[in-house]
N, C-alpha and C positions, 0 to 999 in steps of 0.2 A: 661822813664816815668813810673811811679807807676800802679798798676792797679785799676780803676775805678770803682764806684759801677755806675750801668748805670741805672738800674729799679730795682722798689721789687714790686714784686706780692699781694695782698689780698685776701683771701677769701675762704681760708684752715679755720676750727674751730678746727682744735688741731695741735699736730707736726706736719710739716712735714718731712715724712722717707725716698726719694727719689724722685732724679730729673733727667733728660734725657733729651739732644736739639734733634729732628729730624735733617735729613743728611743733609738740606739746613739750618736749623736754622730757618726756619718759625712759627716750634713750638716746647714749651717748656713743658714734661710733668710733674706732683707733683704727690706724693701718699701720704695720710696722715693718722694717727691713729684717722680721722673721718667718715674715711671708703670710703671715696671719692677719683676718680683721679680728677687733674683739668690738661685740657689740655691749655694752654698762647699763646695767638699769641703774636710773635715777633713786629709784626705792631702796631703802637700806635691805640687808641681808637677803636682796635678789641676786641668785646667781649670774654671772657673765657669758655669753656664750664666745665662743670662739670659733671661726668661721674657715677653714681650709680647703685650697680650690688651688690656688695660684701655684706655681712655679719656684718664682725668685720673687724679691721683697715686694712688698704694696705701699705706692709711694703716695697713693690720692684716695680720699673717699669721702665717700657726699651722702647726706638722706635726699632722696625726694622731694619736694614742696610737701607731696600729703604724708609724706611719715612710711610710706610702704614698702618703698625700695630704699636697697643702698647700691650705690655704684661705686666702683675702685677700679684704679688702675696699677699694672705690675710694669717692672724690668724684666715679667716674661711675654710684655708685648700686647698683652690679652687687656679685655676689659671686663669685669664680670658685674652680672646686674644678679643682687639676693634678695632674698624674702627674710627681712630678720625676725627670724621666727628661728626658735628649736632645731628644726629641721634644718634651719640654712643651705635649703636650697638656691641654686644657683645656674643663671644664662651663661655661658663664654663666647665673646668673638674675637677674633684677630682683629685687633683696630688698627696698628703701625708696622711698620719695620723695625722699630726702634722701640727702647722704654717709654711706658706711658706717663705723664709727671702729672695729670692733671687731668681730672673729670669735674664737669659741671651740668644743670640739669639747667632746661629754662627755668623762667617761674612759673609756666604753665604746666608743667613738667609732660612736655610734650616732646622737647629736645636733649640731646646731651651732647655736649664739647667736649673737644680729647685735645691734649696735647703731647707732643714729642719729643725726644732724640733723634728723629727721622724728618726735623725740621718744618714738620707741616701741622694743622688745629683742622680737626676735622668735625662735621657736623651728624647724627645721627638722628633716627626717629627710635624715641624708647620702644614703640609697640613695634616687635619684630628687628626691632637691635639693625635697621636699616640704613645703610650709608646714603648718604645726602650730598655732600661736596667736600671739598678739599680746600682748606687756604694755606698757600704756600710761598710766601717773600722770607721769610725768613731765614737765613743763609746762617744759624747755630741750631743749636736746641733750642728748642721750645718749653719753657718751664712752666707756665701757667695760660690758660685760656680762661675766660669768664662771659657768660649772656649779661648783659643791659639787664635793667629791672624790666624794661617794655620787652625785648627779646629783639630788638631792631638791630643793636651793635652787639660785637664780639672785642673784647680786648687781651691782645697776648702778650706777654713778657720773654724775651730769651738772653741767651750766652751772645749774643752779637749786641748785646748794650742795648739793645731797643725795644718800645713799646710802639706796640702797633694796634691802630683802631679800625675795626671793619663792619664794614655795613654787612649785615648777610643779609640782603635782598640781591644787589646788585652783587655781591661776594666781591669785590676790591677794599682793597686798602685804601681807608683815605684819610688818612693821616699816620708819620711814623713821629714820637718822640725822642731822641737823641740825647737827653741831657742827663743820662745814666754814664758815670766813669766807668762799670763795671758791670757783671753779669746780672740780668734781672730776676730776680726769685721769684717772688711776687708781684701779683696785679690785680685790682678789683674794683667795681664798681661802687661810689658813692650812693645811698639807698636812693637819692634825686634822681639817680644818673645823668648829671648833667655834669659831674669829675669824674678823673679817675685816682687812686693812688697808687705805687709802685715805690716798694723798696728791692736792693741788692746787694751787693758785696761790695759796692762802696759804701756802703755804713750811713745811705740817706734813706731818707723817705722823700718823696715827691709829691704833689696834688698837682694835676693842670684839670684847665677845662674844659669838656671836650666841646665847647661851643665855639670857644675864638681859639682852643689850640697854644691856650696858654698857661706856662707857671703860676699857679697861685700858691702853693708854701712849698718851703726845702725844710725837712729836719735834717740834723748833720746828726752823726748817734757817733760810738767810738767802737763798733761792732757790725759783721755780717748781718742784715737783717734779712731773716729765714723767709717770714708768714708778718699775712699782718689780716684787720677782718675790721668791718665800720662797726659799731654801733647804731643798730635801728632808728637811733633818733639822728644819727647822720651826724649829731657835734663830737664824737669820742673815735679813735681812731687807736688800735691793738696791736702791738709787734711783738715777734719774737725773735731775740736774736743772739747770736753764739756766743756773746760772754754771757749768756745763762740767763739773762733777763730779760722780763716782760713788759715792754713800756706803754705808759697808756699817755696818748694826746689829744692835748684839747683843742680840738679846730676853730673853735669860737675864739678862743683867746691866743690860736696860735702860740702854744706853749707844750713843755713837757708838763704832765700834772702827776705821775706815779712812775715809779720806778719799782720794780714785783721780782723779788729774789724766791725763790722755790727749788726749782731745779739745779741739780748738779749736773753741771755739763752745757752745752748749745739746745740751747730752748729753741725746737726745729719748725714748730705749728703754732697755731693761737685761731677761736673762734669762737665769736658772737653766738648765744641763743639768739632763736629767732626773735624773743620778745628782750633780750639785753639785759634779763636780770641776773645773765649768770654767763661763763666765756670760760673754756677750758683750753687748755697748752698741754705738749707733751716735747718731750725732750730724747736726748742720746742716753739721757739716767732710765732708758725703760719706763719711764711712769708717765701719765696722765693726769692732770690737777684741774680738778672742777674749780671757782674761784666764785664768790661773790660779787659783784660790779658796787654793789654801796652806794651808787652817784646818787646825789639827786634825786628823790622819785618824781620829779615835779619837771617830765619832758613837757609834759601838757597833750596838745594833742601832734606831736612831731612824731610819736612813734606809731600812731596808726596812719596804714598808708593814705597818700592824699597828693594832692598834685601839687608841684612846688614854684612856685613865683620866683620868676630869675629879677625881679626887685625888693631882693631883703637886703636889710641891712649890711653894710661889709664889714667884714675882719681882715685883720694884717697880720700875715705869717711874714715873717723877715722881709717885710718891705711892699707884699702883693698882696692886690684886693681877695678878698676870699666872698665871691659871690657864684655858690655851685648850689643854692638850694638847702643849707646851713643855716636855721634858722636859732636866733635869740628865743627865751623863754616869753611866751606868751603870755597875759592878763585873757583867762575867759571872758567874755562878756555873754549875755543873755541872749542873745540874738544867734551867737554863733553854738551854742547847747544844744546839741540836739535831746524831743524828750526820750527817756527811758525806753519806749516802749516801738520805737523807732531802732532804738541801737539794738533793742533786743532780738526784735523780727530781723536784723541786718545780719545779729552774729549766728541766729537760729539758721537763718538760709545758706550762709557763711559755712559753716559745719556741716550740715547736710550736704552741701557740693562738695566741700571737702572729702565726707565719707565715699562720696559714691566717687571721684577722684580715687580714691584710694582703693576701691575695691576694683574699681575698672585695671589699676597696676596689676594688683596682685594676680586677676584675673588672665591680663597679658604674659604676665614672666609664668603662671602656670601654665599656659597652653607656650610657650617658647621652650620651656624644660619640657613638656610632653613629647613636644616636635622631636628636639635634641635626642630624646631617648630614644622613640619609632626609630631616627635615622640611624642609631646607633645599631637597634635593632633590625635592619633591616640588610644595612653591612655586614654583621655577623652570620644572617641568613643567606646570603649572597657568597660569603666567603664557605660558608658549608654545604652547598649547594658546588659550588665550582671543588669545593674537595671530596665529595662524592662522585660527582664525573670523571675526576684523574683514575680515582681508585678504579671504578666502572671502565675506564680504558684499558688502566694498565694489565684488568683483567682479560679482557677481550684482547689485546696483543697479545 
């Protein structure tokens, strides 16, 4: 079966530059160049909230791993971390000098990664919105930064044609890819992490891998390609790109397998639920389009995380081995089932950590908002305090 468009959203007033589902899929967030996020409920005839804070447009925004936060970045420099809740309360810090293009959380969501117009990917600790380090080779913009599934590597894309891989231990680069014509939009990590992909404005898609540092498939497309996001099972690969379409490719077979007309205008984003049953895009037409994925239900066990054998099988994308942890469909056998009651204690304790994960954020961005207020509060007291002493002088002269 093809995939589906299932809903579109309303109620962005200009592009939208970014979309993100939360880890259950309950909600969907936008960021747009009208300076607003809108956070979607998945449930029908749930209202939208829409979330104001920023300056100028919101170009990046991410859920959390547990669902609690959302993080965005603006062209007013800032990076704000909310509670999408009602209330939409909301952290701010100056993260650049420049536009922010891109926010990323680890997967432990312990970290967050920023990129720039001020040429540098910086690294933060979410609790207390704390600066970490700086990486900075990069001599354009910086359009996209992304953590490793492990949280070992950082990979950036910029205006100087290059992707670049970095250890954040040792914080060096160590390795730059070069074989971009044109500016890089996009960059991410294969769910193995053992590739990466990158599309730009030369109208390709690329995979290497980050083990030997090299090419395994080139898509050539005949368009900008904006956004692009994996499929959890790691074989399907999602672009969005300015003649308006959505294209889906099959890594396995090294081919194009959909091409997804919706949007009027430069289809600007595109992203994977977390579990891949569903991937929404948004465009310069103002709208947001939930989609059905249709594939296959029959990943096996490739979409639950699991550690990946750099001896599977190869695929050929225009000529190169495709060995990044890309796995063919599996036959179960008995041996490798685990029982019931095993998966069950796995996903009970699984959520349980999750929750308390989750509460522990909320927990954080409320005592950061507290903080924020006191000091506001305390300026104000300071500033009326120092203009009662004028007056008290100008009396007494």
């Amino acid at each position: 079966e093809d995939p589906s468009l299932e809903r579109h959203f309303k109620g962005h007033r200009d592009a939208v530059t970014s979309v993100d589902f939360s880890c259950a899929k309950k909600q969907l967030v936008s960021g747009s160049m009208d300076s607003s996020l809108m956070i979607w409920s998945m449930k029908p005839q749930m209202r939208a909230y829409r979330f104001l804070g920023h300056k100028d447009a919101v170009l990046c925004v991410q859920f959390s791993p547990s669902g609690h936060l959302v993080a965005s970045g603006s062209r007013d420099k800032t990076v704000r971390l909310w509670i999408p809740s009602v209330k939409g309360e909301s952290t701010v810090f100056k993260a650049h000098t420049g536009t922010v293009r891109s926010v990323h959380f680890s997967s432990d969501g312990q970290s967050l990664v920023t990129a720039s117009d001020d040429k540098t990917i910086k690294v933060w600790t979410v609790h207390r919105q704390k600066f970490l380090f700086s990486l900075s080779q990069h001599i354009n913009w910086v359009r996209c930064a992304r953590f490793s599934p492990d949280g070992r590597l950082i990979v950036s894309s910029s205006d100087d044609k290059t992707v670049k891989l970095w250890d954040k231990t040792s914080r060096e680069c160590i390795h730059s890819f070069c074989e971009h014509g044109g500016f890089v939009n996009h960059v991410d990590f294969h769910p193995s992490g053992t590739c990466i992909a990158a599309g730009g404005t030369d109208s390709t898609v690329k995979l290497w891998d980050v083990r030997m540092n090299r090419l395994l498939q080139h898509y050539q497309g005949n368009s900008v390609v904006n956004s692009l996001s994996f499929h959890p099972s790691g074989n399907y690969l999602v672009t969005a790109s300015s003649d308006s379409t959505l294209k889906i490719l099959d890594l396995l077979e090294g081919r194009l397998l959909y091409t997804l007309h919706g949007h009027q205008g430069p289809a600007t984003c595109v992203a994977f639920s977390r579990d891949g049953d569903l991937f929404a895009s948004g465009g310069s037409d103002e709208q947001v389009m939930v989609w059905k994925t249709n594939f296959d239900a029959d990943y096996g066990d490739v979409v639950k995380p699991q550690k990946y054998s750099s001896s599977v099988d190869g695929t050929h994308g225009t000529g190169s081995e495709m060995d990044c942890g890309i796995h063919h469909k599996k036959t179960k056998t008995q041996d490798s089932v685990r029982t019931q009651e095993q998966q069950e204690e796995e996903t009970s304790l699984a959520n349980t950590l999750e929750h308390i994960m989750g509460q522990l954020d909320v927990l954080t961005q409320t005592v950061s908002i507290l903080e924020q207020r006191l000091t506001l509060t305390e300026d104000k007291l300071k500033e009326c305090l120092e203009t009662q002493q004028k007056i008290i002088q100008n009396k007494t002269n």
